[in-house]
C-alpha positions in Angstrom: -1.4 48.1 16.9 -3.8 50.4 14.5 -5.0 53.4 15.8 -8.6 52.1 14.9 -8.2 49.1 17.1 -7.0 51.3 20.0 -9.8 53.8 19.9 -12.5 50.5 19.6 -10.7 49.2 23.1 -13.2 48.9 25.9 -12.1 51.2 28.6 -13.0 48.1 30.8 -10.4 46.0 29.8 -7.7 48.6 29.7 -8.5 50.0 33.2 -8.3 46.2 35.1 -4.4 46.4 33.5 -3.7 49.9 35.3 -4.9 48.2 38.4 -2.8 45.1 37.9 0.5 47.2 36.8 0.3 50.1 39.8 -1.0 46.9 42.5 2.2 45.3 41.2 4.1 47.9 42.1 2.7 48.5 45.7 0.7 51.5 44.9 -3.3 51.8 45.7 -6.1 52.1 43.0 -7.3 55.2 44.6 -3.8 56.8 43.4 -4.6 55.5 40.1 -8.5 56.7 40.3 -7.1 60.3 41.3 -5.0 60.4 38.1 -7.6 59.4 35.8 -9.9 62.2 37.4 -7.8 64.6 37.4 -7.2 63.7 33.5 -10.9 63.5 32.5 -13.1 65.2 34.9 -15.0 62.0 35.7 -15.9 61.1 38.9 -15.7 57.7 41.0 -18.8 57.1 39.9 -18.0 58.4 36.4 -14.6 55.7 36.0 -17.2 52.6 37.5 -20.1 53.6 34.7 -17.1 53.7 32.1 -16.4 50.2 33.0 -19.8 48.6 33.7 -20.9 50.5 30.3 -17.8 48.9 28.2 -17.3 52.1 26.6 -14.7 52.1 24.0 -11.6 54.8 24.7 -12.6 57.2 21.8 -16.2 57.5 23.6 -14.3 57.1 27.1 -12.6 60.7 26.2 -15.4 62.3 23.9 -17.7 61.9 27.2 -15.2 63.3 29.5 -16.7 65.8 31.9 -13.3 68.0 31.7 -10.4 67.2 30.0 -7.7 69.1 32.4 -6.1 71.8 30.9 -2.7 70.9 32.4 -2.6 68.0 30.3 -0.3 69.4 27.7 2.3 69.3 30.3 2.2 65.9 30.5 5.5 64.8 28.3 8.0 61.9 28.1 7.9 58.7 25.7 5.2 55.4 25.8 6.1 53.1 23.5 9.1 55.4 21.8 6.7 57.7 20.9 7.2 61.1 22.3 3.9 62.1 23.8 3.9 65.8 23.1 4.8 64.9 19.5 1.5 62.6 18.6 -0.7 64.5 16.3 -4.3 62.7 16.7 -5.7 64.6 19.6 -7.4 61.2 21.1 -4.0 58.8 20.4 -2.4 61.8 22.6 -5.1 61.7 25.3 -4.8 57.6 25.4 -0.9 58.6 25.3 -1.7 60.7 28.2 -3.4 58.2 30.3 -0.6 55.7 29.9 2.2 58.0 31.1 0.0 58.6 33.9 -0.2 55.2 35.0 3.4 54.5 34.5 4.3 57.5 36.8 1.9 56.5 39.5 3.2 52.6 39.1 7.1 54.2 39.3 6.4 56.3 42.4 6.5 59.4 41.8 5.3 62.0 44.0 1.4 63.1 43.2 2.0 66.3 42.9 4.5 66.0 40.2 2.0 63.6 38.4 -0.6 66.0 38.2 1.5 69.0 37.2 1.5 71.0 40.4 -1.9 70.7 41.0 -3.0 69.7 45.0 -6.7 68.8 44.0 -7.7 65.9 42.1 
């Protein structure tokens, strides 16, 4: 998929997906809310106006309150990719988001997700 195409995505159809893929694997959409807050800096209220507004993921992250500064710890692969490898800064937040997800839908333990932090 173009990197164009993925920057035009609504964040409202990608976020319904991360709902269905951690529900699937018997974890709660608050665990998935925490991660994307603790990503971003947006609130509840923030990730719901996101949605409702259909904004696309390249203005989803250039309107983020507070991109955490953790978030360069955040490695592994999506898609074979390495994450920490990807050059474009917003491909590597999206990349970021998705790795997320996939450790809240595997189970991991929520302090290892967000880097050591307790507070989300």
């Amino acid at each position: 998929m173009p990197a164009d195409r993925i920057r035009r995505m609504p964040f409202a159809s990608v976020y319904p997906l991360y709902v269905q893929k951690v529900e699937r694997k018997d974890r709660s959409t608050d665990d998935l809310d925490r991660v994307l807050t603790w990503l971003t800096g947006y609130d509840d209220a923030g990730l719901e106006r996101a949605v409702a507004d259909e904004v696309d993921l390249e203005t989803f992250f250039a309107q983020a309150p507070a991109m955490n500064p953790n978030a360069s710890l955040i490695t592994g692969v999506i898609c074979g990719v390495r994450v920490e490898d990807i050059d474009d800064p917003l491909m590597q937040q999206i990349r970021w988001m998705d790795k997320l997800v996939d450790e809240v839908a595997k189970g991991k333990k929520m302090t290892s997700i967000l880097r050591g932090s307790a507070a989300a």
